[in-house]
C-alpha positions in Angstrom: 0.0 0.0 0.0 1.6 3.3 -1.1 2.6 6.0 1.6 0.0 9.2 1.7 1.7 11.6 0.6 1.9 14.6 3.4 -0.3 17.4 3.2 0.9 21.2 3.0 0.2 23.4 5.8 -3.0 25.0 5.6 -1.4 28.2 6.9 1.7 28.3 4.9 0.1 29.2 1.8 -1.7 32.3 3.8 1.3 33.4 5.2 2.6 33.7 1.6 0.0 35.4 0.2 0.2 38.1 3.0 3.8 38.3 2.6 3.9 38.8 -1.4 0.5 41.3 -1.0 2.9 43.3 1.7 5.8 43.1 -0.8 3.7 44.5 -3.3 2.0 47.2 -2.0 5.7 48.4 -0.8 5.9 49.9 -4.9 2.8 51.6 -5.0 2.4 54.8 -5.6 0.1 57.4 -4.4 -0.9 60.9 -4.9 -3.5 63.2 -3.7 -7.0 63.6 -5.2 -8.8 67.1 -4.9 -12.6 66.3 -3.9 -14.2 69.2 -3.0 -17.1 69.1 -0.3 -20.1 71.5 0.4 -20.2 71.5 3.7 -20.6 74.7 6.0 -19.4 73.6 9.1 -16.5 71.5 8.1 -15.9 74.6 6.0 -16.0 76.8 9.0 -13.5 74.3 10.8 -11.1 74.1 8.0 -10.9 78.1 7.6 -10.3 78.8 12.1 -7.3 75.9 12.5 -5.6 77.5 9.4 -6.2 80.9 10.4 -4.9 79.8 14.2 -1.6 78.5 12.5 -1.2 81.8 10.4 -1.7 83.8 13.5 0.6 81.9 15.7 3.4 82.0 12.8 2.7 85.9 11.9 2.3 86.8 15.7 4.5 84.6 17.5 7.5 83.1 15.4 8.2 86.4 13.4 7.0 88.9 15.9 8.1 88.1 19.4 10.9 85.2 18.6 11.8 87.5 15.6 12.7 84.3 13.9 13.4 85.8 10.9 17.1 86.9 12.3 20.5 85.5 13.1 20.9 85.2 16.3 23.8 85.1 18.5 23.8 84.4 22.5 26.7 85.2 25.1 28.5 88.0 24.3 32.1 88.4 25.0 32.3 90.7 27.9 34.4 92.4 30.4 33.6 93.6 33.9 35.5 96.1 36.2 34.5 97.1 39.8 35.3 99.6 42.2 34.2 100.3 45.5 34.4 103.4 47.7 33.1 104.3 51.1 34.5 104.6 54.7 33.7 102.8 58.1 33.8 102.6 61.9 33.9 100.4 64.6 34.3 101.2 68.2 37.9 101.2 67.4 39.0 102.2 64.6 38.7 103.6 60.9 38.0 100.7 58.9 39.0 101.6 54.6 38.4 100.0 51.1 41.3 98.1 51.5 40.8 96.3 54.8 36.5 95.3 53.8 37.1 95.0 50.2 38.6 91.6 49.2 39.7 91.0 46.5 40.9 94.4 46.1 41.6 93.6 42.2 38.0 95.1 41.1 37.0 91.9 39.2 33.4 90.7 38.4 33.0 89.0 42.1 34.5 90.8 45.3 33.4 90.2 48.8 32.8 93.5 51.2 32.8 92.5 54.8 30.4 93.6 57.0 32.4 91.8 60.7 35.1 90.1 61.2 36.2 87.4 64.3 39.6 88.2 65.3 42.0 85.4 66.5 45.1 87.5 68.0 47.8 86.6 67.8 48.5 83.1 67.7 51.8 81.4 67.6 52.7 77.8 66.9 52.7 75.4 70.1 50.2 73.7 72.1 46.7 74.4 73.0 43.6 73.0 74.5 41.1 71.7 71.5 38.1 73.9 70.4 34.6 72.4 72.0 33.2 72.5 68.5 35.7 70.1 67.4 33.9 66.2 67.9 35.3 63.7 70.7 37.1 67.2 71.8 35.9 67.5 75.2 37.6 64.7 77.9 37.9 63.7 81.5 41.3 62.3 81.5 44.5 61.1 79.4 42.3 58.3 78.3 40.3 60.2 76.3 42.9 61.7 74.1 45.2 59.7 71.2 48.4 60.7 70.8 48.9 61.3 67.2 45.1 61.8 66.3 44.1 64.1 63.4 40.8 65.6 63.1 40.3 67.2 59.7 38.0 69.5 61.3 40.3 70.3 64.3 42.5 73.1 64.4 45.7 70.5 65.1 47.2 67.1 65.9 46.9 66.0 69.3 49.4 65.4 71.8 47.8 63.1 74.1 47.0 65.4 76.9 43.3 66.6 78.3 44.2 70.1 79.6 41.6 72.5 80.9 39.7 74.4 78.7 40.1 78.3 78.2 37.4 79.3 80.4 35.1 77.2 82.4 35.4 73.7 84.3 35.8 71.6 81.7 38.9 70.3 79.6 39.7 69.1 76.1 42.6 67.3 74.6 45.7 69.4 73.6 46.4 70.0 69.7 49.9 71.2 68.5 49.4 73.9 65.6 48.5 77.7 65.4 47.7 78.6 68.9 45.1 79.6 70.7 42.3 78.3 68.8 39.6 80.6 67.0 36.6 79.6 69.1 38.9 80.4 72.3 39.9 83.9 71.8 37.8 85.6 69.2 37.4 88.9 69.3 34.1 90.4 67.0 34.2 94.1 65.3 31.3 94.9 63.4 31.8 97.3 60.3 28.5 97.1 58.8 27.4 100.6 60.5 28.4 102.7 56.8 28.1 100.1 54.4 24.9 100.3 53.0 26.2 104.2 52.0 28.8 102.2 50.0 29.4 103.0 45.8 30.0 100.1 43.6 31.2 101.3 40.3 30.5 98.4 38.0 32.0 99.1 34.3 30.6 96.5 31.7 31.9 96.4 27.8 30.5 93.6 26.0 31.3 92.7 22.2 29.2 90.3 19.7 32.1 88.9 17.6 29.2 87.4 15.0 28.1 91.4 13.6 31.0 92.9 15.1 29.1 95.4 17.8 30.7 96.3 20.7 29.2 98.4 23.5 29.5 99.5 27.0 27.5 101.3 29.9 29.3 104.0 30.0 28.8 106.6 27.2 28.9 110.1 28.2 32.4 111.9 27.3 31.9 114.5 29.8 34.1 115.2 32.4 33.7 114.5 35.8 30.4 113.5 35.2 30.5 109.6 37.7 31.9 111.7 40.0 28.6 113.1 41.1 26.1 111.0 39.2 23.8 107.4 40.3 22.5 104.9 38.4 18.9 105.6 37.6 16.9 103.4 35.4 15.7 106.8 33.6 17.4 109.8 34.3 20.6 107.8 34.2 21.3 104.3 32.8 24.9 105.3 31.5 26.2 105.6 35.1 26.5 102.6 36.9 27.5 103.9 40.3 24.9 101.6 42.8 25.1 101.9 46.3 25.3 99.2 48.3 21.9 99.8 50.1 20.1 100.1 47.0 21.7 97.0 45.6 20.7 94.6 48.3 17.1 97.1 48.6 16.8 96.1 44.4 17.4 92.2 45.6 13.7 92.2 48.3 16.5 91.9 51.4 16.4 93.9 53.9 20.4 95.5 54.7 19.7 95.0 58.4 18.7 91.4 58.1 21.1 90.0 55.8 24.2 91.8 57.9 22.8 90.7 60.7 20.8 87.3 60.6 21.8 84.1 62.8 19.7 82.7 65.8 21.6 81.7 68.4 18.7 79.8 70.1 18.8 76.0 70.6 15.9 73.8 72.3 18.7 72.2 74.6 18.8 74.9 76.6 16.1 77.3 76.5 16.1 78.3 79.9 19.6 80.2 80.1 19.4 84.3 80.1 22.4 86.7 79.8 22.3 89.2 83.2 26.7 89.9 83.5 29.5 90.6 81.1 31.5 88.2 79.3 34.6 87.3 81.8 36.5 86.2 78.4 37.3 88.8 76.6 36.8 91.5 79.7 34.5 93.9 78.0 37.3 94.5 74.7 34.9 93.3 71.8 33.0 95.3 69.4 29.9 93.8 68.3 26.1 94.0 68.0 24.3 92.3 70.4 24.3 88.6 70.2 27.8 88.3 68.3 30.3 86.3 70.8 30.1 82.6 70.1 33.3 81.6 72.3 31.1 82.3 75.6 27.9 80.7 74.1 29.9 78.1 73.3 31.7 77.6 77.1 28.7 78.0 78.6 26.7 75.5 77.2 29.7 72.8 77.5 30.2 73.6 80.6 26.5 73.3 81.5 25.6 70.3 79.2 29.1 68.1 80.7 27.1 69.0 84.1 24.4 66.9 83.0 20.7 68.9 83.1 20.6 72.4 82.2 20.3 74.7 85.2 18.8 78.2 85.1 21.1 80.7 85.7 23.1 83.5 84.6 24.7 82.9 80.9 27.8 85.0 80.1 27.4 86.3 77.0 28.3 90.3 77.0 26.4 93.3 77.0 22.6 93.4 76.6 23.3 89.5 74.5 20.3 87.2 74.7 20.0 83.8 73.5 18.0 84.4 70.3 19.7 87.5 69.6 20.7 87.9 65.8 24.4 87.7 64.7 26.0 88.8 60.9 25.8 86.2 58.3 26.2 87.9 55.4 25.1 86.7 52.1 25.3 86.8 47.8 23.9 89.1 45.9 23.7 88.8 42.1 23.6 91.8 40.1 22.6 90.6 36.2 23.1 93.0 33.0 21.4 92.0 30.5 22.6 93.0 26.6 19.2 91.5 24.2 20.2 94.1 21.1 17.7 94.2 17.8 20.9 95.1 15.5 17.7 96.0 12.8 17.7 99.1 15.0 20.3 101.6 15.6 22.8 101.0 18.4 21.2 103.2 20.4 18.2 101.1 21.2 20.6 98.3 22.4 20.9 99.7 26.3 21.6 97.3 29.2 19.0 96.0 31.6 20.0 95.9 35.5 18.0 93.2 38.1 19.3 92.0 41.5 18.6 88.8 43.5 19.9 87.0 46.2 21.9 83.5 45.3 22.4 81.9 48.1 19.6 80.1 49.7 18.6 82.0 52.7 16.0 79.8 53.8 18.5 76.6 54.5 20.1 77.3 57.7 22.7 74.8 56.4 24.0 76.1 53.4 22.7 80.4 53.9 25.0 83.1 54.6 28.6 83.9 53.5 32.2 83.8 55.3 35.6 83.0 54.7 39.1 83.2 56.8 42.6 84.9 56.0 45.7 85.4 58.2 48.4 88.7 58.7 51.7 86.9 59.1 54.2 88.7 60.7 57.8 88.0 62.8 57.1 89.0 66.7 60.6 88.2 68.5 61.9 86.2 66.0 58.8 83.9 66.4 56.5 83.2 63.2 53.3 84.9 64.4 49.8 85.4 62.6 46.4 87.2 63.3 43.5 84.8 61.7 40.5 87.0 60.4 36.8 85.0 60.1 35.2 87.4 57.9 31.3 87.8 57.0 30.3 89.6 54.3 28.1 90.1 51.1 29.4 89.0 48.2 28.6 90.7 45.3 28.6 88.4 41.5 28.3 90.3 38.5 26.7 88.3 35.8 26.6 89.3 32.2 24.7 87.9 29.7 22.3 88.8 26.7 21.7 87.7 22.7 21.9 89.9 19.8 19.7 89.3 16.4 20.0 90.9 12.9 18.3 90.3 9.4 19.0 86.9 7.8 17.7 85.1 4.7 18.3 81.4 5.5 16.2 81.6 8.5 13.4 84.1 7.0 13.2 81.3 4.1 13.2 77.7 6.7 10.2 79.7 8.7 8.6 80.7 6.1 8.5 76.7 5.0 7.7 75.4 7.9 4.4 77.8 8.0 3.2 76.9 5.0 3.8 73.5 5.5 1.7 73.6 8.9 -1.4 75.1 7.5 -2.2 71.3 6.2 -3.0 70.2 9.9 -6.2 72.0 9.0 -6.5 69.2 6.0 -5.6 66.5 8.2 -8.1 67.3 10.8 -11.1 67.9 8.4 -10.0 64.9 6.7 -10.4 63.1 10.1 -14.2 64.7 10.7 -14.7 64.0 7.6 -14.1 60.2 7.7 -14.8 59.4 10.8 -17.7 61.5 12.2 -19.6 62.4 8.7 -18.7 59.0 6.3 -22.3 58.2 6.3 -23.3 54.8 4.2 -19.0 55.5 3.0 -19.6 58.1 0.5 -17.2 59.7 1.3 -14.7 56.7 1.5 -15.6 55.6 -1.8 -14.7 59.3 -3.7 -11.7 59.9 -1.5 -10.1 56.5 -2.4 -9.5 55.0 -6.0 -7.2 51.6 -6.6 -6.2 52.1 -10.2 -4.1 48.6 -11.6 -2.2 49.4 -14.5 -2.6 47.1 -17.0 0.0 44.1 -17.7 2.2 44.5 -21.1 4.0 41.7 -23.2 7.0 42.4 -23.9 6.5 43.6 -27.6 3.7 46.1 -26.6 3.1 49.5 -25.8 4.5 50.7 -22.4 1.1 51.3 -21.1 2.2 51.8 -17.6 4.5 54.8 -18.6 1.6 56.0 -20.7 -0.7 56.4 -18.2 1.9 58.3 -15.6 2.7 60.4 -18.4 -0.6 61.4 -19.5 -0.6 60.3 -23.3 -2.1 57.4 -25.2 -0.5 55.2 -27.0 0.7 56.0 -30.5 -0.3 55.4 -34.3 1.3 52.1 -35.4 4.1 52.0 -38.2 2.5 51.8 -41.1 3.6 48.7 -43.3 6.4 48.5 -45.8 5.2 48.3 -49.7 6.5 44.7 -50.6 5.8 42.7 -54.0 2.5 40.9 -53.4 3.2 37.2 -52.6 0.4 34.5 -53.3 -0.2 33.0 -50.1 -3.0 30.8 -50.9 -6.3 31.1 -49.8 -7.3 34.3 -49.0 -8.1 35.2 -44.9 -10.1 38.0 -43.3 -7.9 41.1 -43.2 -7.2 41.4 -39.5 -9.0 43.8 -37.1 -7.1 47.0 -36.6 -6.3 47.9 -32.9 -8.0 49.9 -30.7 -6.8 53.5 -31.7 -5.7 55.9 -28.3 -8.5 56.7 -26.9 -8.5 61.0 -25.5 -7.0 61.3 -22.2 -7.0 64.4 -19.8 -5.2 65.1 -16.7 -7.3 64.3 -13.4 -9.8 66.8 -11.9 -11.6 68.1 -9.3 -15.0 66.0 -8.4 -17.5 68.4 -6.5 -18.6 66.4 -4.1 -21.8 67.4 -1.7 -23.1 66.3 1.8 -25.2 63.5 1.6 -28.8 63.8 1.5 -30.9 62.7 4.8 -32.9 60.1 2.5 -29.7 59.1 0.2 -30.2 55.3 -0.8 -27.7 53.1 2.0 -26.3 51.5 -1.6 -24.9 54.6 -2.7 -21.5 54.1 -4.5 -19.3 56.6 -6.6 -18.7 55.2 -10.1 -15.4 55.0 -11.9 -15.4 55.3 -15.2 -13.8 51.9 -17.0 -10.6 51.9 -18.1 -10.2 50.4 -21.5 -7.6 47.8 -22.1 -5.9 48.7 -24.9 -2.4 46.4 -25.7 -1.5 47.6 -29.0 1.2 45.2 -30.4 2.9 47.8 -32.3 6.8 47.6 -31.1 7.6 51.5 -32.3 5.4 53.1 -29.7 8.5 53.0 -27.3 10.9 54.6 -29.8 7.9 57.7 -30.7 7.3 58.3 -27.4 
């Protein structure tokens, strides 16, 4: 008995089928056909989304963005300040060059508002500051030899000595001694400095059109000797005082030279009613400035154990939450936008202040830094360390200048014409989707033309058809000798002549009517099959 033979797959041949249709519908080709429908509303539709895009181009892109120039952002710039003013303590005369720093005049300088004096110290050994951690310590024990803290202020020797002031004791460091926290002594300077000028001279350049400026153009003499910057009268002087810049930034000059609490919930029962024994009355400071007896007070009280009430020793008239400088940065921003289609008058800098740093983060708010004198004192290397607080003042410039420019007039212009046919894509989605009723409008929009299959001695049909034309007249045939043949045969019918083609056109096309037939299809008019076998049409065409 012979072996059935096995059966194809039943969906083999499907897959194939969908795999050459895929294949084939890769090469077609398709264009747009213009069908025109009567329609009011769709109408109204159409008209309000292209009239949106034209607006939005007209208004927007060419108008405000003024996308129709070359643009160039970051200027090349250069910034020189100077500052002038004078200031007292309880003390002494305090100049620019002792609160200005750097004195170079560059685009960020520092003016300081109180320093924390540390004088003098020498190099030897010292008891430990109490804000070091694992400073404090009861005995030898407590204290590795050889130790370094990188927040300490030394390396330590081994010993627990007693601290500066108070019962308590820490372990001995060998470095710059004594430490800060041990024999500060505060001068505030902030009592002038909001009457402080701030000459900041800006030249900027925009290498791109070549345009240089700067905010200083009067040629008059004298003249920033007694002018200020106002945004009207004067916007060619930049002469700001120090007030109004921190004024400009929403601080208050007060506050930002003078904000730190000094209040902590471990002991909240603790008043100031005597002096400071420390420093002995030689300070000068606003209330609430001297950490180094905070500081002792609280260790002393805390190694104790509970907190007691009692007298604090702080200094004069100091309480617990009384504010202490903290200084702060203050941004001062010119801004250079120049339309170069104007005249370079019209391109004038823009001033706005703000505050940098973040003010509201205990952690990371306020501004200080530390620098030493160094000087010989009996042949011994001796120092004065300065804490200093401050506002820092950045000067930031930036700014973009535009001009006139072809190649981005003409890629705008593009783009805007190509966007007004969203308006045809969304009709063309109502259209289909919301209106298609009984697919009238399917049927019109969309045509499947097949061209017609040629042998190879035919007429190109195909390239006929794209081209527009019909096929030609066939060569007519050469006058040879007539040659009996036999029997005589019906003369062949001619072919087909080319039938009159035309370019396609628009179809008018209106709404369907309420009692339209549900059959309702759009006829196509039948394309004739003509294969002429004529092997010269190729070579006329």
């Amino acid at each position: 008995m012979a072996a059935a033979e096995p059966q194809p797959l039943a969906g083999t041949g499907l897959v194939r089928r969908l795999a050459w249709g895929c294949w084939s519908a890769f090469w077609d080709y398709e264009t747009p056909k213009v069908i025109v429908v009567r329609n009011r509303r769709l109408g109204v539709v159409y008209r309000a989304v292209q009239l949106l895009i034209l607006l939005y181009f007209v208004w927007y892109v060419f108008i405000v963005q003024k996308s129709y120039q070359d643009s160039e952002t970051g200027p090349e710039s250069s910034v020189i300040t100077k500052v002038k003013g004078i200031t007292a303590s309880e003390h002494k005369v305090w100049d620019v060059e002792e609160y200005v720093k750097p004195p170079e005049g560059g685009s960020v300088f520092s003016i300081i508002t109180r320093i924390e004096v540390t004088a003098p110290q020498t190099l030897g050994t010292c008891p430990e500051s109490v804000k070091v951690k694992n400073a404090t310590c009861s005995s030898d024990e407590d204290c590795v030899a050889g130790q370094l803290d990188m927040l300490g202020n030394g390396l330590r020797t081994g010993r627990c000595v007693p601290y500066y002031q108070g019962a308590f004791r820490t372990c001995e460091v060998s470095g710059w001694c004594p430490v800060e926290d041990g024999a500060a002594v505060s001068h505030f300077l902030g009592k002038m400095a909001p009457n402080f000028t701030i000459l900041i001279k800006n030249s900027i350049h925009y290498p791109k059109f070549q345009f240089s400026k700067g905010n200083i153009q009067t040629s008059e003499e004298g003249y920033l000797k007694r002018c200020s910057f106002h945004t009207v009268s004067d916007l060619y002087c930049p002469i700001f005082k120090l007030g109004f810049i921190v004024e400009q930034a929403g601080e208050n000059f007060t506050e930002l030279a003078h904000t730190v609490s000094l209040a902590t919930p471990a002991a909240p029962d603790l008043t100031v009613l005597q002096p400071c024994p420390l420093l002995k009355g030689k300070h000068d400071h606003p209330p609430g400035c001297l950490w180094p007896c905070l500081i002792i007070e609280l260790a002393t009280r805390l190694a104790a154990g509970v907190p007691s009430p009692g007298a604090l020793a702080l200094g004069r008239g100091c309480s617990l939450h009384a504010p202490c400088p903290q200084g702060g940065v203050i941004g001062v921003i010119i801004n250079w936008d120049c339309d170069l289609d104007l005249p370079a008058s019209q391109c004038n800098p823009r001033y706005s202040f703000r505050r940098l740093d973040p003010k509201h983060v205990p952690a990371s708010s306020g501004y200080n830094f530390r620098f030493a004198k160094y000087y010989e004192t009996n042949g011994r290397s001796t120092r004065t360390l300065v804490k200093a607080y401050g506002i820092r003042i950045d000067v930031i410039v930036h700014g973009q200048a535009g001009k006139f420019s072809l190649i981005p007039t003409i890629i705008n212009l593009a783009t805007a014409l190509t966007s007004i046919g969203v308006g045809s894509f969304l009709c063309d989605w109502i259209l289909l989707t919301f209106m298609n009723r009984n697919k009238v409008y399917s049927h019109k929009k969309f045509d499947k033309v097949c061209a017609p299959k040629s042998s190879p001695d035919s007429w190109p049909v195909t390239l006929a058809l794209v081209l527009g034309q019909g096929p030609p007249p066939p060569c007519p045939a050469p006058d040879y000798p007539p040659v009996d043949q036999g029997p005589s045969r019906a003369p062949a019918a001619p072919p087909p002549g080319p039938g009159p083609t035309s370019a396609p056109s628009e179809q008018m096309v209106g709404a369907p009517e309420p009692g339209a037939e549900p059959g309702l299809r759009a006829s196509v008019p039948p394309h004739p099959d003509s294969r002429p076998s004529d092997p010269c049409g190729l070579a006329q065409l």
